[in-house]
C-alpha positions as CSV (number, residue, x, y, z in Angstrom):
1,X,5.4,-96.5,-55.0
2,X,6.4,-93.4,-53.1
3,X,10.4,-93.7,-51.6
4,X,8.7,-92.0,-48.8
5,X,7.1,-94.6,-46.4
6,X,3.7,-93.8,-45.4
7,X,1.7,-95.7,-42.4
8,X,-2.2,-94.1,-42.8
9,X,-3.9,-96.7,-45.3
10,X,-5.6,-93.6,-46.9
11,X,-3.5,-92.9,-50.2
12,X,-4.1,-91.4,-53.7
13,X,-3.3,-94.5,-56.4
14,X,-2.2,-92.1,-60.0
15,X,-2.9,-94.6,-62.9
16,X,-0.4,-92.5,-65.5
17,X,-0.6,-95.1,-67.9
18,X,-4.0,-94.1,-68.5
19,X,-2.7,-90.3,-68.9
20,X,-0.6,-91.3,-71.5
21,X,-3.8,-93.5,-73.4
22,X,-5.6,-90.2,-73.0
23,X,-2.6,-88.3,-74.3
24,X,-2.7,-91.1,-77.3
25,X,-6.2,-90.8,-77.7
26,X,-6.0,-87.2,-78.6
27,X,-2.8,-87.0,-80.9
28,X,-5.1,-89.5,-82.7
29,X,-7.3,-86.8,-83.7
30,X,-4.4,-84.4,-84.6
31,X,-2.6,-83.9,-87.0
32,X,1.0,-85.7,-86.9
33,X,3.1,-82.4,-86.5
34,X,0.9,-80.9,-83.7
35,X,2.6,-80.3,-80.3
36,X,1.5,-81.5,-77.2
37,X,1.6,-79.9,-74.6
38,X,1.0,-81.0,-71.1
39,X,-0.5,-79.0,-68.6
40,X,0.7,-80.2,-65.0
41,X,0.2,-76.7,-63.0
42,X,-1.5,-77.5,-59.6
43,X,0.6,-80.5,-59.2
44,X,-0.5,-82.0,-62.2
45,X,-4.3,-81.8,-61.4
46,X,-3.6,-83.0,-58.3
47,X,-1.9,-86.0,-59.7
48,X,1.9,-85.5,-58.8
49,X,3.6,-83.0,-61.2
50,X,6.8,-84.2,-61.0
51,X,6.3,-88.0,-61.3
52,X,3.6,-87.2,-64.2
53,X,5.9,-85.2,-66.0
54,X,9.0,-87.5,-65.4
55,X,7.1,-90.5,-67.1
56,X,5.8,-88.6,-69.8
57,X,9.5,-87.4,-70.8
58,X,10.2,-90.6,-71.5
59,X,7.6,-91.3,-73.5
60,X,9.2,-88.0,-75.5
61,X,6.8,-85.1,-74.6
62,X,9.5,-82.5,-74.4
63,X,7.4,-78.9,-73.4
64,X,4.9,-78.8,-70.0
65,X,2.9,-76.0,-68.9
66,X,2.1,-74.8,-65.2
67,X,0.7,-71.8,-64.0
68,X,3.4,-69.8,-61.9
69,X,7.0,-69.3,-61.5
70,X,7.4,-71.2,-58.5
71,X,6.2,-74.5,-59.7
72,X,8.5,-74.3,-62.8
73,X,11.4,-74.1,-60.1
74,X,9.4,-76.8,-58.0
75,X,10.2,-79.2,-61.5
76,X,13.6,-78.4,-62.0
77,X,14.6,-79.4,-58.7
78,X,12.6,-82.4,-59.5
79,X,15.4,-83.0,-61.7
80,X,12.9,-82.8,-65.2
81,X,14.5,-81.1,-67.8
82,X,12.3,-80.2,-70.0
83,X,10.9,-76.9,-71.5
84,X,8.6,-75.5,-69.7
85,X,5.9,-73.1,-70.0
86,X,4.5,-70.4,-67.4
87,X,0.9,-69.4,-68.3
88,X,0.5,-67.0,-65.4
89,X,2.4,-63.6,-64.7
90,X,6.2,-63.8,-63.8
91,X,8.1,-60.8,-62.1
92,X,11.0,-59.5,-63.6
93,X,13.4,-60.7,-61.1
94,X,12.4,-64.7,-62.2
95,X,13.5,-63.6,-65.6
96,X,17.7,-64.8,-64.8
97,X,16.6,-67.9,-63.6
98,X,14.0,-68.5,-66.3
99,X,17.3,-67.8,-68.7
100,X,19.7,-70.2,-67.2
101,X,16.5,-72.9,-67.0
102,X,14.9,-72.9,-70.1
103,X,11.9,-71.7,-68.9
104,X,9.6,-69.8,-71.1
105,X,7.3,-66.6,-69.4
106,X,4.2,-65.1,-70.1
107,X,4.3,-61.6,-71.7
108,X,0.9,-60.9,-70.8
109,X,0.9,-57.2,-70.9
110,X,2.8,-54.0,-72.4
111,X,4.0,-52.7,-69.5
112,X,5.2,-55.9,-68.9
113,X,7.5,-56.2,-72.0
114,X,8.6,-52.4,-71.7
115,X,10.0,-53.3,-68.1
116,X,12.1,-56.4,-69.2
117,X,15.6,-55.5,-68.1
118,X,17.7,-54.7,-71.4
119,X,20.9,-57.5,-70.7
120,X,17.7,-60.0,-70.2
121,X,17.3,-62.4,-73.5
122,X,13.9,-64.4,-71.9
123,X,12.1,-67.2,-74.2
124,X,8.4,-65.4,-74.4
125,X,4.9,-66.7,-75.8
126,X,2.7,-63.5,-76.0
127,X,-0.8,-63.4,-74.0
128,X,-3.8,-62.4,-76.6
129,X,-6.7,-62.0,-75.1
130,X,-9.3,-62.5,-76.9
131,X,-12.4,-62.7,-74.9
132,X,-11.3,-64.5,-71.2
133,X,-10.8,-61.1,-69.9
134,X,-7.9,-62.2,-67.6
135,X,-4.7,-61.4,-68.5
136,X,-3.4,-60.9,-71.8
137,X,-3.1,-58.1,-75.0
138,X,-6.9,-57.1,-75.3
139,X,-6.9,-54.8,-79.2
140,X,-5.3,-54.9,-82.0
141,X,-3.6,-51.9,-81.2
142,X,-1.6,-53.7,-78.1
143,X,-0.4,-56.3,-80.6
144,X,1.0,-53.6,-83.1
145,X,2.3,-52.0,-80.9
146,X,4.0,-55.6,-79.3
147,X,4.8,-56.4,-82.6
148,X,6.9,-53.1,-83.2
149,X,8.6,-53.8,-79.6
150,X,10.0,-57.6,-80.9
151,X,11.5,-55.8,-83.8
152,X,13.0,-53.4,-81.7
153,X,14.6,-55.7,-79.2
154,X,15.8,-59.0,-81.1
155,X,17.2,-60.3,-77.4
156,X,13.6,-61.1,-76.9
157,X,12.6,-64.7,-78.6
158,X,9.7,-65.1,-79.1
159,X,8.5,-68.4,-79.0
160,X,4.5,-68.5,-79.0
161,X,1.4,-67.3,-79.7
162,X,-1.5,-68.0,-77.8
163,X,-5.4,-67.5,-76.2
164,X,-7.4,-68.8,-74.3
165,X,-11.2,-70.0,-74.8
166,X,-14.1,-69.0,-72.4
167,X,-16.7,-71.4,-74.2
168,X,-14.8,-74.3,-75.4
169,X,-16.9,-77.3,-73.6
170,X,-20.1,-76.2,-74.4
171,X,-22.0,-77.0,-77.6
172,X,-22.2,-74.0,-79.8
173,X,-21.5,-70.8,-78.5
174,X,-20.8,-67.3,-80.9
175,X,-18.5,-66.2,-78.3
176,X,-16.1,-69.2,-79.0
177,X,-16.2,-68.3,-82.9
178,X,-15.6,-64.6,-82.1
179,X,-12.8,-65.5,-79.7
180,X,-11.1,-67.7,-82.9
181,X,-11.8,-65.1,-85.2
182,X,-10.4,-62.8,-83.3
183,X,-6.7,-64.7,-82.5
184,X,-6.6,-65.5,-86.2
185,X,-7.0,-61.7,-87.3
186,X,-4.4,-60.7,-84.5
187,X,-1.4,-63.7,-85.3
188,X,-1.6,-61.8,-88.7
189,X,0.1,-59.3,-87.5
190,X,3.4,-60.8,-87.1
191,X,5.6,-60.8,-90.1
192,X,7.0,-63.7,-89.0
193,X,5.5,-67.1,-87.1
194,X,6.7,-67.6,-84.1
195,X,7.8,-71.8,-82.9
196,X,4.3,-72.4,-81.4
197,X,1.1,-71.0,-82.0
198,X,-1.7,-72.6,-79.5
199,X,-5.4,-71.9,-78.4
200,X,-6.9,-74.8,-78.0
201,X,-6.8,-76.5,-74.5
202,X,-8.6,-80.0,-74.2
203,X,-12.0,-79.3,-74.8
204,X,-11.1,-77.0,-78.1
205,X,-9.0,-79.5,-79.4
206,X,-11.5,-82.6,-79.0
207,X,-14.2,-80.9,-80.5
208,X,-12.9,-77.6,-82.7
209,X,-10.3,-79.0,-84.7
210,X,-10.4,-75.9,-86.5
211,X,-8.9,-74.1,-83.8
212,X,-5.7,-75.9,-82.6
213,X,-2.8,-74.3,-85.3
214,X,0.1,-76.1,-84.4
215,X,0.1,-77.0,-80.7
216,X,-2.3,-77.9,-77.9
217,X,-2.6,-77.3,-74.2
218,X,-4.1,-81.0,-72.9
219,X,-5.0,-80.2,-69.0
220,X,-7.9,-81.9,-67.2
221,X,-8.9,-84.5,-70.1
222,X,-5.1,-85.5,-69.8
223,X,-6.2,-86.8,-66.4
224,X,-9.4,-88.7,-67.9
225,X,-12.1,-86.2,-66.9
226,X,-14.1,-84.3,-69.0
227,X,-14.4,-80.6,-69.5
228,X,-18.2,-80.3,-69.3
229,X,-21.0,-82.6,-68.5
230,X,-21.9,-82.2,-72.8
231,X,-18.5,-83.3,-73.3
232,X,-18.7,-86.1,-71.5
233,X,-21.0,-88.0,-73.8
234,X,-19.7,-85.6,-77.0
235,X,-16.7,-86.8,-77.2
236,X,-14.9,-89.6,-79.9
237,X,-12.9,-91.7,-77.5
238,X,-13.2,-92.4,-74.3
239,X,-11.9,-90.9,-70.8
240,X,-9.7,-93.2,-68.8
241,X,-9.7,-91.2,-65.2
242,X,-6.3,-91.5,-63.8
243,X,-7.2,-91.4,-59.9
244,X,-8.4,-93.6,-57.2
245,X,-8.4,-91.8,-53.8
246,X,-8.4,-95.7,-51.8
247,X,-8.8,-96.3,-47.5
248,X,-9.6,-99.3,-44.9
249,X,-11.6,-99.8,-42.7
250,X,-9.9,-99.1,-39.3
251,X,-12.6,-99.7,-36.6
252,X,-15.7,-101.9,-37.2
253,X,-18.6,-102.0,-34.1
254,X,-22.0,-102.8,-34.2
255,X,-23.9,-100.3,-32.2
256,X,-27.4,-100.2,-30.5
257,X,-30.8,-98.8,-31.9
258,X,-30.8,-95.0,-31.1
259,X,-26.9,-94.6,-30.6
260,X,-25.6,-91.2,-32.1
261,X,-22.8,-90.8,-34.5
262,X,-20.2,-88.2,-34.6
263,X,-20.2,-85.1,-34.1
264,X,-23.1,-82.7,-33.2
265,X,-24.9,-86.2,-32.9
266,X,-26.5,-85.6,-36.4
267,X,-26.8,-89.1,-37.1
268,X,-29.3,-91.6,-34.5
269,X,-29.2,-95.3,-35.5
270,X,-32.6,-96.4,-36.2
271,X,-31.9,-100.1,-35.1
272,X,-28.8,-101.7,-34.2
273,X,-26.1,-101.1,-37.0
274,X,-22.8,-102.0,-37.8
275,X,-20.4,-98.7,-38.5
276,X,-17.1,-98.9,-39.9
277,X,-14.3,-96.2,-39.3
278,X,-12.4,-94.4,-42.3
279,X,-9.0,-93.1,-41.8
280,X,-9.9,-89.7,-44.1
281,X,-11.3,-86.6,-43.7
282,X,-11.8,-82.9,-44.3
283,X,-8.4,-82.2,-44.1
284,X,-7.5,-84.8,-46.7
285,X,-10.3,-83.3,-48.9
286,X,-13.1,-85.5,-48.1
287,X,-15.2,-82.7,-47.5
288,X,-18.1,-82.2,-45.3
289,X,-20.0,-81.6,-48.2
290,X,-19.7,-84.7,-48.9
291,X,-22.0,-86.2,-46.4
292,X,-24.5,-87.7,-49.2
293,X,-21.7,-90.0,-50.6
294,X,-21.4,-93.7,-50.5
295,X,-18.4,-95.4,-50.8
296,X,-17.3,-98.7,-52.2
297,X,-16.6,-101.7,-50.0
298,X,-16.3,-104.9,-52.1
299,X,-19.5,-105.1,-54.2
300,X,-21.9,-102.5,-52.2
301,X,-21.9,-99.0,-51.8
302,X,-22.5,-98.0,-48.1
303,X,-23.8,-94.0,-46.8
304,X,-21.4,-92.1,-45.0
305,X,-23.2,-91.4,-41.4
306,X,-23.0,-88.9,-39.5
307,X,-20.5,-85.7,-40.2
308,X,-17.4,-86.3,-42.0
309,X,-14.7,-85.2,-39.6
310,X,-11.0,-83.4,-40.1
311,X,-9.3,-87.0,-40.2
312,X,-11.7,-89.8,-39.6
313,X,-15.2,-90.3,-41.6
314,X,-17.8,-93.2,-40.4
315,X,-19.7,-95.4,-42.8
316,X,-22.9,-97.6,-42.1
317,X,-22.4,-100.9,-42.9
318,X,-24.9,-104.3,-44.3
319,X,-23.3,-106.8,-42.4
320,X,-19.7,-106.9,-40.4
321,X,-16.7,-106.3,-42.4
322,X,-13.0,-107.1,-41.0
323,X,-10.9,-104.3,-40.5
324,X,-8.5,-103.5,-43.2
325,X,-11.1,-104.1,-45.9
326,X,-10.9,-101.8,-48.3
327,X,-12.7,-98.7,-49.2
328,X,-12.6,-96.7,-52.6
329,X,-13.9,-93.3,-52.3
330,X,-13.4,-91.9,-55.9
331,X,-12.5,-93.6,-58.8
332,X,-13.3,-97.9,-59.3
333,X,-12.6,-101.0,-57.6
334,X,-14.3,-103.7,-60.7
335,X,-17.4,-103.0,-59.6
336,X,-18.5,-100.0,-58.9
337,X,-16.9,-96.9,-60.0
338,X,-17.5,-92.9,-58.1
339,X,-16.1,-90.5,-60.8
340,X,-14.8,-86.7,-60.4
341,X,-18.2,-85.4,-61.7
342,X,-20.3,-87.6,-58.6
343,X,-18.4,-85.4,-55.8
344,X,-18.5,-82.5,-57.9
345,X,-22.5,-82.4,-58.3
346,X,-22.9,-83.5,-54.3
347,X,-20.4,-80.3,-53.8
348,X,-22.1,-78.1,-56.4
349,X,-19.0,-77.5,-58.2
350,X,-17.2,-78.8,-61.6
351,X,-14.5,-81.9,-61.8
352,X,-11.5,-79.7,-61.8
353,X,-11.9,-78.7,-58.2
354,X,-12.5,-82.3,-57.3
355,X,-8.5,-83.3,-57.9
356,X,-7.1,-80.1,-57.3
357,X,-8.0,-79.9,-53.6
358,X,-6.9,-83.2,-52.8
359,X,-4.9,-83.0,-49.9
360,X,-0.7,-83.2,-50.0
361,X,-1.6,-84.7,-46.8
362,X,-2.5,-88.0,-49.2
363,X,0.1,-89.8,-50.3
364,X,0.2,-90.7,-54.0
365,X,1.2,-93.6,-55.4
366,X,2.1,-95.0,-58.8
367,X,1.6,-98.7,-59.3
368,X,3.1,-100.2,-62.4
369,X,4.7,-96.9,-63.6
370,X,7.3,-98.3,-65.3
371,X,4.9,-100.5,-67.7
């Protein structure tokens, strides 16, 4: 459980034993000397970056990746100690405390690597860009001419390698094969390896075995969701999903035919109904796009009425239920499970967004951790 009390029975349950089943269920398919390595940017998905990386230390995964500067500092005064990994652009003046922290930066550029002060010694994995178009070395001229820049400053270590994939979760797609072509002409380059050399993230390295050299990136299929809807049912093990985003039922009243429900009166009851009251809303990430869901209360699965509001959502209910019964809004309760890709579809959007923009608001707890 959190140390910090909470009192809204609205909270975020983080199953990380089944992150650490879906991390055994890929190493599985690896090969026994590939690294793993975490991605927990985004608070982990969502999921609580510092307690998900925390357990998985002890479990001896020793290198994370996040996305920015600030949440490698956001760990360390977490108190992990790990290596860590920043995929997205640092500035140069992060570059003492990445030193002093073992943090390793993203030389995504150049210009980039020509302003590195010259008392600076960083840890470096160099951007190629092979066909994201975000950040990243885009010819093989830039990585000649990188190449010829880590000879010329040996301060610089250089510890990886890497790309990353556009069309990895989809079926067949040439632009993946160019992409791999392309990172495999450009690592020739370097006289000389570097420690890690990594381009697949979770969908490459389910189904393109072909493509993960000696490391990994595992990010949302960590969690227990898929990459794509074709993954989904393309994949050799299965997904555990690592989130249950739970609630009670704080208000119960049966209303009369024709009485309207929340706001903008959107809703008319068509006969007398019973409604129960959800602690959760908008601002927790229940969005209002989220009208056409139905959540779980013991074995049914009962429409949301009405709009859902910033902190309280009403649900229409068969029969009276006592207060404090509970509610799961995504993820399972035995019976009936709501998965990631459910809100996703209902929002128009893809899984990753789903856990992402789940409120801090939310408290999230971790039941059985230590198991």
């Amino acid at each position: 459980m959190n140390s910090t009390p909470y009192y809204r029975p609205t909270y975020l349950e983080i199953d990380l034993q089944a992150i650490y089943k879906n991390i055994a269920a890929l190493q599985s398919q690896l090969a026994e000397q590939t690294t793993l390595i975490p991605v927990v940017k985004a608070n982990a998905y969502g999921h609580g970056a510092a307690r998900v990386v925390q357990f998985l230390e002890q479990r001896g995964l020793s290198l994370f990746a996040v996305a920015t500067p600030d949440e490698a500092v956001q760990l360390r005064q977490e108190g992990c100690t790990s290596e860590i990994l920043v995929l997205g652009i640092s500035p140069h003046h992060f570059l003492p405390f990445a030193e002093q922290h073992n943090i390793h930066l993203t030389a995504h550029s150049l210009d980039w690597l020509l302003k590195i002060p010259a008392s600076a010694k960083p840890r470096l994995h160099l951007k190629l860009d092979t066909g994201m178009g975000r950040i990243g070395l885009q010819s093989e001229q830039e990585v000649r001419q990188a190449v010829t820049l880590f000879s010329e400053h040996p301060n610089w270590d250089l510890q990886g390698i890497y790309t990353h994939f556009a069309t990895a979760d989809e079926a067949e797609n040439p632009h993946f094969t160019r992409q791999l072509e392309r990172f495999e002409q450009w690592i020739q380059l370097f006289p000389e390896r570097p420690r890690y050399i990594h381009a697949a993230n979770s969908a490459a390295a389910i189904q393109h075995q072909h493509a993960v050299f000696n490391a990994v990136r595992f990010g949302i299929s960590m969690y227990g969701i898929a990459p794509s809807n074709w993954m989904k049912d393309n994949t050799p093990f299965p997904f555990r999903p690592a989130m249950r985003l739970v609630t009670e039922i704080v208000q119960v009243k049966q209303v009369a035919k024709e009485t309207s429900i929340g706001y903008g009166a959107s809703y008319t009851s068509a006969e007398p109904e019973w409604i129960g009251t959800l602690p959760v809303g908008y601002a927790d990430g229940l969005l209002r796009g989220l009208k056409g869901l139905s959540p779980i209360v013991e074995e049914a699965r009962v429409p949301i009425v009405g709009k859902i509001c910033m902190d309280q959502t009403m649900i229409k209910l068969p029969k009276e239920f006592k207060v404090g019964t509970k509610v799961v809004l995504l993820g399972s309760n035995g019976v009936h499970t709501i998965p990631a890709e459910e809100w996703a579809e209902l929002l128009q959007t893809i899984p990753y967004e789903i856990c992402c923009q789940l409120s801090t608001r939310v408290p999230r707890i971790y039941p059985q951790s230590d198991k």
